[in-house]
C-alpha positions as CSV (number, residue, x, y, z in Angstrom):
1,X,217.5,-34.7,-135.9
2,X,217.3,-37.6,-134.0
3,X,218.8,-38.6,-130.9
4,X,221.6,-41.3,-131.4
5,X,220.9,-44.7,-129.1
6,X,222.9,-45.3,-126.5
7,X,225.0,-48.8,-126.3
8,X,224.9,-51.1,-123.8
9,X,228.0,-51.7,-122.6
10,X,227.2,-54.0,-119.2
11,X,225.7,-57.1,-120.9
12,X,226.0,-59.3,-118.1
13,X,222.6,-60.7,-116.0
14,X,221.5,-58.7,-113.4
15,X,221.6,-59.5,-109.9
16,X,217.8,-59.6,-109.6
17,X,216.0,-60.6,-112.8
18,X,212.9,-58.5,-113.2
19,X,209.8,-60.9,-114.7
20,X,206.3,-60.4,-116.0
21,X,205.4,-61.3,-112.4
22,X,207.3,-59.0,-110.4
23,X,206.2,-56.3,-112.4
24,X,202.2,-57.1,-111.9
25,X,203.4,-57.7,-108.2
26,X,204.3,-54.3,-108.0
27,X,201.6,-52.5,-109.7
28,X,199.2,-54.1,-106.6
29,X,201.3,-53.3,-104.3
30,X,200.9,-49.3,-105.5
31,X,197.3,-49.7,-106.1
32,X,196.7,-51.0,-102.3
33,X,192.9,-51.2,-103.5
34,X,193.2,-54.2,-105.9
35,X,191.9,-52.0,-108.6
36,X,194.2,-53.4,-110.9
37,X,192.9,-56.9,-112.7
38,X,194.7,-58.7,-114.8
39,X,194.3,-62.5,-116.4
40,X,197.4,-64.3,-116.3
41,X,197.5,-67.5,-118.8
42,X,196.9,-71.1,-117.2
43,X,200.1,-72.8,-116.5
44,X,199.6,-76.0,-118.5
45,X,202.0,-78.5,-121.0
46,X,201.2,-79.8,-124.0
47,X,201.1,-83.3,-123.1
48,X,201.1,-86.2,-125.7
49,X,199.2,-88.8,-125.9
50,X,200.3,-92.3,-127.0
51,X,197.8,-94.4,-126.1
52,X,195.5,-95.2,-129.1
53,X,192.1,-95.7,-126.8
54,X,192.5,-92.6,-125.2
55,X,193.5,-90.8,-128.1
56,X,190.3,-91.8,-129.6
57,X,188.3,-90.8,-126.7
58,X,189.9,-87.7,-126.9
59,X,188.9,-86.6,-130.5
60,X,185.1,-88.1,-129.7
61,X,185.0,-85.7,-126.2
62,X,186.4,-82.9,-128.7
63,X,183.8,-83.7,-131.3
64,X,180.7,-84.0,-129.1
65,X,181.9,-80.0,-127.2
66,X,181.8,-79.0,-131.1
67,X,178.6,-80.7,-131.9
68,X,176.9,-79.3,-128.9
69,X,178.3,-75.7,-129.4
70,X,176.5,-75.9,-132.9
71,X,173.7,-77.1,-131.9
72,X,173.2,-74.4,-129.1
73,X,173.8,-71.7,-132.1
74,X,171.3,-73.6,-135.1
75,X,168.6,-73.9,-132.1
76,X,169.3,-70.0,-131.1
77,X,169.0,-69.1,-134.7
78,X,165.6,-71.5,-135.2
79,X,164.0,-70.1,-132.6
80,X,164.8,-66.4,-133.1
81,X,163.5,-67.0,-137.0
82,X,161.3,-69.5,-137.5
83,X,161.5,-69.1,-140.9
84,X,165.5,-68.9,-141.9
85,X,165.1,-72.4,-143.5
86,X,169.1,-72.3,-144.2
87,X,169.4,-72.8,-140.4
88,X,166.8,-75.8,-140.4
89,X,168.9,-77.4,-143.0
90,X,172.3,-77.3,-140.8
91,X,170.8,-77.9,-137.8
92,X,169.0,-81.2,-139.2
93,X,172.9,-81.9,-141.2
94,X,174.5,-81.7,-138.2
95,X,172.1,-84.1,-136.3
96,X,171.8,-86.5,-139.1
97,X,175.8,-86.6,-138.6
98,X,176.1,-86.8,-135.2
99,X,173.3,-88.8,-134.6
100,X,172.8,-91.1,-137.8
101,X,170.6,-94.1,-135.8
102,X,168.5,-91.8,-133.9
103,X,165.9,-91.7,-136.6
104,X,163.4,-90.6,-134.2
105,X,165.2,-87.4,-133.2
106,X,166.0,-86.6,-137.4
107,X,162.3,-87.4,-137.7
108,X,160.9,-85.0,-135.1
109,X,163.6,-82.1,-136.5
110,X,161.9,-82.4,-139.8
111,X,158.5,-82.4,-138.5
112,X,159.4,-78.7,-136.6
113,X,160.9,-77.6,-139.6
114,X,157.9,-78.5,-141.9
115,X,155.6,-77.2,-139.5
116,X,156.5,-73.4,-140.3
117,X,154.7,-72.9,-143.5
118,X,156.2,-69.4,-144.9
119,X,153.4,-66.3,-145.2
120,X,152.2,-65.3,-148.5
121,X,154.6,-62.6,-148.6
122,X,157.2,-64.4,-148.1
123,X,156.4,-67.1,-150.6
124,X,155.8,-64.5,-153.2
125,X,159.5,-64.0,-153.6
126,X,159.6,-67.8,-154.5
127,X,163.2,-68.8,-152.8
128,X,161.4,-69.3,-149.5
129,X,158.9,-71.2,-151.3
130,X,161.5,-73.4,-152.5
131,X,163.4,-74.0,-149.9
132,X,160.2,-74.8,-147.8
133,X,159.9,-77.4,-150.4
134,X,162.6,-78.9,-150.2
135,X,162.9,-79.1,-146.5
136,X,159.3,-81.7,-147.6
137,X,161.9,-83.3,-150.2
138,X,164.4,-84.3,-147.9
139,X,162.1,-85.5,-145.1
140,X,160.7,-87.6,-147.5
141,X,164.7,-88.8,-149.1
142,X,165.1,-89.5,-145.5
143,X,162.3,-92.0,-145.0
144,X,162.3,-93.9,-147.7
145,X,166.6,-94.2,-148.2
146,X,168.1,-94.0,-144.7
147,X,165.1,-94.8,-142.7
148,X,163.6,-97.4,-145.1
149,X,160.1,-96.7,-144.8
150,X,158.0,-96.1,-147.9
151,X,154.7,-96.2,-145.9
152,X,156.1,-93.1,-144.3
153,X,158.3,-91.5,-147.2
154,X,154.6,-91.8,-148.8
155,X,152.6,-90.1,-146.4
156,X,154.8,-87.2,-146.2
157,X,154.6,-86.5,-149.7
158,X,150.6,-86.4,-149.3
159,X,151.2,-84.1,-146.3
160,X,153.6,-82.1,-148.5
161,X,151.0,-81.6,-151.0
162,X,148.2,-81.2,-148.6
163,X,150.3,-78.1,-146.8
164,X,151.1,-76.8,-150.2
165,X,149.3,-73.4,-150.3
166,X,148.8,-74.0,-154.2
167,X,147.3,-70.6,-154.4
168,X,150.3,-68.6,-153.4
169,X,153.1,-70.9,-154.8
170,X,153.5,-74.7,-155.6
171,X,156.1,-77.3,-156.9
172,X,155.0,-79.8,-159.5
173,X,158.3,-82.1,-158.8
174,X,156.7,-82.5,-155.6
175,X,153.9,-84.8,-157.2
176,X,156.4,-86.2,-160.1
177,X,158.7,-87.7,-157.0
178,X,155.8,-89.2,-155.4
179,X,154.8,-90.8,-158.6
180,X,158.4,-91.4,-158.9
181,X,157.8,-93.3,-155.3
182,X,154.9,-95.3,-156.2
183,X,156.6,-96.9,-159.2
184,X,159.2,-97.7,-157.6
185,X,156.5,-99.3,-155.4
186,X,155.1,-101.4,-158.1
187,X,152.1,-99.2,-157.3
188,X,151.5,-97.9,-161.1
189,X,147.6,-96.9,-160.1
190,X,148.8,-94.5,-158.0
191,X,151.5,-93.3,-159.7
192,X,149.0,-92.2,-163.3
193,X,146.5,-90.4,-160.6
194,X,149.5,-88.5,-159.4
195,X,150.7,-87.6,-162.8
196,X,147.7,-86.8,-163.9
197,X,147.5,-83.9,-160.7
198,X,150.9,-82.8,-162.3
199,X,149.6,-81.9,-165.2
200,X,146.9,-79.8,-163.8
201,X,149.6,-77.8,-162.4
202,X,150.4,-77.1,-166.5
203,X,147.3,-75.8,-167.0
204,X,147.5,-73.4,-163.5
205,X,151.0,-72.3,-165.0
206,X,149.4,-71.4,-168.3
207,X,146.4,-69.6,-167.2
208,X,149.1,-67.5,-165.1
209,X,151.0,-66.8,-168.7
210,X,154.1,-68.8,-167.4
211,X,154.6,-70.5,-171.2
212,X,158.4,-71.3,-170.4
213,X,157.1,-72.6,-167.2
214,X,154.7,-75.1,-169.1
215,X,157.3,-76.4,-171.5
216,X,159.4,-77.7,-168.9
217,X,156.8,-79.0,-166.7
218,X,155.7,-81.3,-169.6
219,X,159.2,-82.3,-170.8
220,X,159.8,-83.2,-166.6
221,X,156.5,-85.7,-166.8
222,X,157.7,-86.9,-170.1
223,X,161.1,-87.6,-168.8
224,X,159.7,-89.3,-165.8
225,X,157.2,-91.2,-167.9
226,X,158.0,-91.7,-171.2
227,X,155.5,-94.7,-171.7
228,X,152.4,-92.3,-170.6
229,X,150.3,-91.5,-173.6
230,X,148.5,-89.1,-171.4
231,X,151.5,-86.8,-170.6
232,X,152.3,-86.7,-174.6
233,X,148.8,-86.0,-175.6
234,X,148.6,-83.0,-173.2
235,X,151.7,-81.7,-174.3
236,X,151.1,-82.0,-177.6
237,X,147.6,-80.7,-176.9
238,X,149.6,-78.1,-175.3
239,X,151.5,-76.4,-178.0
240,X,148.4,-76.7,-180.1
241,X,146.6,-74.3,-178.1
242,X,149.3,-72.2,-178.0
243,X,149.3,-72.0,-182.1
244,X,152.8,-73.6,-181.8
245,X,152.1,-76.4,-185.0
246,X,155.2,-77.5,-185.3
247,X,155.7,-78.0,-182.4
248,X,152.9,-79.9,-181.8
249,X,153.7,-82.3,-184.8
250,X,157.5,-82.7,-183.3
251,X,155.8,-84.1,-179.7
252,X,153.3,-86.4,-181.9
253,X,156.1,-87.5,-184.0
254,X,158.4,-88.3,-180.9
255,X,155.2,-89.7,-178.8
256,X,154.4,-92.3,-182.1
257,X,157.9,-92.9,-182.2
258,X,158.6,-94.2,-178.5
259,X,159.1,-98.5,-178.3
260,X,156.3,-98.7,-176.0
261,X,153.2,-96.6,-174.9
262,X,150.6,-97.6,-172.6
263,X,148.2,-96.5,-175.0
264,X,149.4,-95.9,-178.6
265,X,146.2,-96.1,-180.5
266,X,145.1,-92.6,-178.7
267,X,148.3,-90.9,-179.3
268,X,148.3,-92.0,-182.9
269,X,144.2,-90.8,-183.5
270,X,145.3,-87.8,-182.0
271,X,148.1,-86.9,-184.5
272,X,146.1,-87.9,-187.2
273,X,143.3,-86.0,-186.4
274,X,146.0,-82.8,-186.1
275,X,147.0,-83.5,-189.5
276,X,143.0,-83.4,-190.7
277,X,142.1,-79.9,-188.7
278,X,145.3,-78.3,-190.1
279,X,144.4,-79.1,-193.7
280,X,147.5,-81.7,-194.1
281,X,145.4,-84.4,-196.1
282,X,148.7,-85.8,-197.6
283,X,150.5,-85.9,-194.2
284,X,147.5,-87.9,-192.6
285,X,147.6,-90.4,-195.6
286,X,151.3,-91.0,-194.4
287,X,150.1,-91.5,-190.9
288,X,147.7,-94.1,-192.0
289,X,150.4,-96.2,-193.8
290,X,152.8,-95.7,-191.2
291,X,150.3,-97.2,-188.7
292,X,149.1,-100.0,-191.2
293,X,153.0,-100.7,-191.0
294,X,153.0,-101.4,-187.5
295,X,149.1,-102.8,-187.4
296,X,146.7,-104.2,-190.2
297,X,144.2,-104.2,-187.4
298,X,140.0,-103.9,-188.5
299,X,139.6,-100.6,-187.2
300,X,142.5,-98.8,-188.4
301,X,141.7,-100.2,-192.0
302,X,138.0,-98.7,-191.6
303,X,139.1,-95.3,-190.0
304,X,141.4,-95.2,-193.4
305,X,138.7,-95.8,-195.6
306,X,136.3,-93.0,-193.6
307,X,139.0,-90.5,-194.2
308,X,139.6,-91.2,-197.8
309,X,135.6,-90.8,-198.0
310,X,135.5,-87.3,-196.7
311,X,139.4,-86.4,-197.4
312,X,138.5,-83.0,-199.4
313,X,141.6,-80.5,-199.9
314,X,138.7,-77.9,-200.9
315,X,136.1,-75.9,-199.6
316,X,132.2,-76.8,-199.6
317,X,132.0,-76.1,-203.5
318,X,135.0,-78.4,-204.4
319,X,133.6,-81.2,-201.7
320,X,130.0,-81.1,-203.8
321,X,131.8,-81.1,-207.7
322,X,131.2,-84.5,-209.2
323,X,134.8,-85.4,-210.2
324,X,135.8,-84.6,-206.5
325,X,133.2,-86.8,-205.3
326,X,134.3,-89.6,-207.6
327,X,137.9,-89.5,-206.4
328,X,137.0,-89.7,-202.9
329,X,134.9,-92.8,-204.0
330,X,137.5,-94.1,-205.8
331,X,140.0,-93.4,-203.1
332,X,137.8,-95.1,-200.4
333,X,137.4,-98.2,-202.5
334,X,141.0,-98.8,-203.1
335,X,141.4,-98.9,-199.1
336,X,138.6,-101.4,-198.5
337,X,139.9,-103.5,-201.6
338,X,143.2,-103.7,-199.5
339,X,142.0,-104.6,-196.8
340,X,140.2,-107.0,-198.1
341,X,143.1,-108.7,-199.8
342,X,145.0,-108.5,-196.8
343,X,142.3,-110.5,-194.7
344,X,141.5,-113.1,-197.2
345,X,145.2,-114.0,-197.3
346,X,144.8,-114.9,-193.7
347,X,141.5,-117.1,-194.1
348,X,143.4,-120.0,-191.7
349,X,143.0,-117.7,-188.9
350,X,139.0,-118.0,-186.9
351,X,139.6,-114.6,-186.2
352,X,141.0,-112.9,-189.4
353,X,137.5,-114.4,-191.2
354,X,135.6,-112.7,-188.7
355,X,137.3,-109.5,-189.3
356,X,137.0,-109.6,-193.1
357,X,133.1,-110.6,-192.6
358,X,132.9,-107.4,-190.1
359,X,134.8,-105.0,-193.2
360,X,132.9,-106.4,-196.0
361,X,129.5,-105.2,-193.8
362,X,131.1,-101.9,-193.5
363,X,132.1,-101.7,-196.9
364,X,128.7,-102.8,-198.3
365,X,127.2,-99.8,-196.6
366,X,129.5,-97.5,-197.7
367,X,128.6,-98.6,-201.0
368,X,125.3,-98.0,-200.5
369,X,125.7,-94.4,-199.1
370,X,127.7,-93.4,-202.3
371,X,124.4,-93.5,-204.0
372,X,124.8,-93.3,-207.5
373,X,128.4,-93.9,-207.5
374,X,128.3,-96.8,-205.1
375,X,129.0,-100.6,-206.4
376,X,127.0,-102.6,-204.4
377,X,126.8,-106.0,-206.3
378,X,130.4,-106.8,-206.3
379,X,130.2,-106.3,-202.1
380,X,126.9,-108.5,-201.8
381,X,128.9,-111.3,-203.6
382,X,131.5,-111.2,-201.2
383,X,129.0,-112.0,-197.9
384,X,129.6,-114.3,-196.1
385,X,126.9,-117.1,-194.9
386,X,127.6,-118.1,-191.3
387,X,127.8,-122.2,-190.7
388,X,127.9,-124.3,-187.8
389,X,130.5,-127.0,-187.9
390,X,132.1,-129.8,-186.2
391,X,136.0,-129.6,-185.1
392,X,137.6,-133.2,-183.4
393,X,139.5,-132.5,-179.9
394,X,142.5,-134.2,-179.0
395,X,142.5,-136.7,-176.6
396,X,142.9,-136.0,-173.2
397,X,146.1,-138.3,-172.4
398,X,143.9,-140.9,-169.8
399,X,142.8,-143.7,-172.7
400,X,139.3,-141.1,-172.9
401,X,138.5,-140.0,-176.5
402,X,138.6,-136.3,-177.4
403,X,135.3,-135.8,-178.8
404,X,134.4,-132.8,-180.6
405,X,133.2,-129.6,-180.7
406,X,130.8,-127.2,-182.7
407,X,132.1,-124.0,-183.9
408,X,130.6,-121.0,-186.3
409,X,132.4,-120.7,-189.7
410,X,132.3,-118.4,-192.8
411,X,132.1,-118.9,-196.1
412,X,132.2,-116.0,-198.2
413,X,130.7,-115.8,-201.6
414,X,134.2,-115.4,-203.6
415,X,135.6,-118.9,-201.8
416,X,131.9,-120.4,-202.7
417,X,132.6,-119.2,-206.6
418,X,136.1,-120.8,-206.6
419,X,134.6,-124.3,-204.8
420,X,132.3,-124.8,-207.4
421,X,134.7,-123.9,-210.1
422,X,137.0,-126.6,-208.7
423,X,134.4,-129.0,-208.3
424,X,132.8,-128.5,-211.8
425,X,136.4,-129.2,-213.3
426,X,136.8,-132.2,-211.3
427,X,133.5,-133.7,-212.5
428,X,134.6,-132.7,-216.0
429,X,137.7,-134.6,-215.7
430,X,135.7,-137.4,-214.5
431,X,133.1,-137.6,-216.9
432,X,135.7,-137.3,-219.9
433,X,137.7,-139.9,-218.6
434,X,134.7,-142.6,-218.2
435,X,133.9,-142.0,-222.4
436,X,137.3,-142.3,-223.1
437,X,136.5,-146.4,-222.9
438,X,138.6,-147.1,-219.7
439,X,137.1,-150.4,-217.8
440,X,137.7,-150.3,-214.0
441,X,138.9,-153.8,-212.8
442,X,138.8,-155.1,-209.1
């Protein structure tokens, strides 16, 4: 049972008011030794301050005691571990706060944080591979966007890929950025050479067995340069090796499809040519007149006719039967007569004549290689004979005459056929109408 409280029935003040003081007082005065310590609180007010000046240079004093208390702990922890990049990156936060026009303090932060490269263990796990990277990709940011020095920003990407122990771990961004860097540079040289090292790091990735790895490697460059043949073609090339077909056709199909390509007529031979090796004759006859749809250049007319030549669906006994042979011939033909249409339709052009006269030479000996099958007459008559003739120039503005100039022509033998026709009907027309009894008078 507990004891009941007692009540205080005196509630007035004491005579002598006993305080925290007193009683400290006391407990020295037992302990005459001084053993007793204790740590009284400052006596100070909270003052308030008014004026706006010194307000402000009271938050900046506040500030800079923070700053430097973080500093002292982010260079204990630094120097302790060399290696605990997470305390590189807030040390070189807080200076790039505190200290934002000091670029030659940030600068020299970076370089000491670079400059411990982790061990091969260590970079095994990856994550201190990466952030070691990007401790290069921020020193890099930091040259080119705050500092404003691509010179710089530059040469710390080659350092960054220089330092890069490739062996043990790498970063293929590292050399997409810097390419990233150089075009932005108007440097585009140096930006394909560094691309082109990218894409090495594919096939690294692959002959590790990192497939996933590969895919999004190539679909990085392709993002970053969607105008580069090159970084289509190997990722199409790619997905061929890896038996992947259609995925192969899907990157050909989107590389043929892109408004501009620095060189399409690769990209497009390539598909083609992935059509022919997987037996899709029919597919690579689309190809053809889907590239005569945006070109009727010479070439792609002749590559057409070669494939319809040797277009076989078969094996080596269908390729030698007689009526497959006959409709390769007859396939071939039909290409060159195209062509050949579509040429002479554009005699006015110099240059469209001299592409005709080069197809009708390639046709002729195609003709002649068919053997018994080949029509060689029909060709011959179409040969052109090369003349010299005589074009006026046009004055030059200053009273002088323009003169004229000699120039190489063709004349083909169809155009000769229909001269002569002309002319024969003309002299017809002539002659009939001198019997017919009419007397010229002057």
């Amino acid at each position: 049972m507990l004891p009941t409280p007692r009540r205080v029935k005196n509630k007035a003040p004491a005579p002598v008011q006993l305080t925290p003081e007193h009683l400290i007082r006391e407990a020295r005065e037992l302990h005459g030794d001084g053993s007793v310590t204790v740590c009284l609180p400052a006596e100070s007010k909270k003052r308030r301050i008014v004026d706006a000046d010194e307000l402000a240079e009271h938050r900046l004093e506040r500030r800079a005691r923070i700053v430097t208390k973080r500093r002292s702990q982010y260079e204990r922890a630094v120097t302790t571990n060399p290696l605990c990049y997470d305390a590189w990156f807030d040390l070189i936060r807080l200076e790039e706060s505190a200290n934002a026009g000091d670029a030659n303090r940030i600068r020299d932060l970076y370089r000491r944080a670079v400059a411990n490269v982790p061990p091969a263990a260590a970079a095994a796990e990856k994550r201190h591979g990466r952030r070691y990277i990007y401790l290069w990709i921020n020193y890099a940011l930091f040259e080119e966007l705050d500092a404003e020095d691509v010179a710089r920003a530059r040469g710390v990407y080659r350092e960054c890929l220089r330092t890069i122990p490739h062996k043990k771990f790498s970063f293929s961004n590292i050399c997409v950025m810097a390419a990233e860097l150089e075009i932005r540079d108007k440097n585009l040289a140096a930006a394909r050479r560094l691309l082109g090292n990218a894409i090495g790091e594919v096939q690294l990735q692959l002959q590790l067995g990192n497939v996933g790895r590969c895919r999004i490697l190539s679909q990085k460059f392709i993002e970053h340069a969607p105008s580069s043949s090159h970084v289509w073609r190997s990722y199409a090339a790619l997905e061929k090796k890896l038996g992947e077909t259609d995925r192969a056709r899907s990157v050909y199909d989107l590389a043929v499809s892109q408004p501009a390509l620095d060189a399409p007529e690769l990209v497009w031979t390539d598909y083609i040519q992935f059509e022919i090796d997987a037996g899709e004759l029919d597919r690579a006859r689309q190809l053809y007149e889907r590239l005569l749809g945006k070109t009727q250049h010479l070439n792609v007319w002749v590559s057409y006719a070669e494939f319809e030549a040797t277009a076989c669906s078969g094996g080596a006994a269908i390729a030698g039967n007689a009526a497959e042979k006959a409709e390769r011939v007859r396939r071939c033909r039909a290409v060159f007569r195209r062509a050949d249409e579509h040429f002479r339709g554009c005699a006015d052009d110099p240059a469209m004549k001299e592409a005709r006269a080069m197809l009708l030479q390639q046709w002729l000996v195609k003709e002649a290689a068919f053997g018994d099958l080949g029509e060689v007459e029909p060709v011959e008559k179409k040969t052109p004979r090369r003349v010299k003739r005589k074009r006026s120039l046009l004055a030059d503005g200053n009273g002088g005459g323009g003169g004229c100039e000699e120039f190489f022509d063709y004349i083909f033998g169809d155009e000769e056929d229909a001269t002569a026709a002309a002319g024969f009907k003309l002299m017809k027309a002539a002659y009939e109408w001198k019997n017919s009894g009419h007397v010229i008078t002057y």
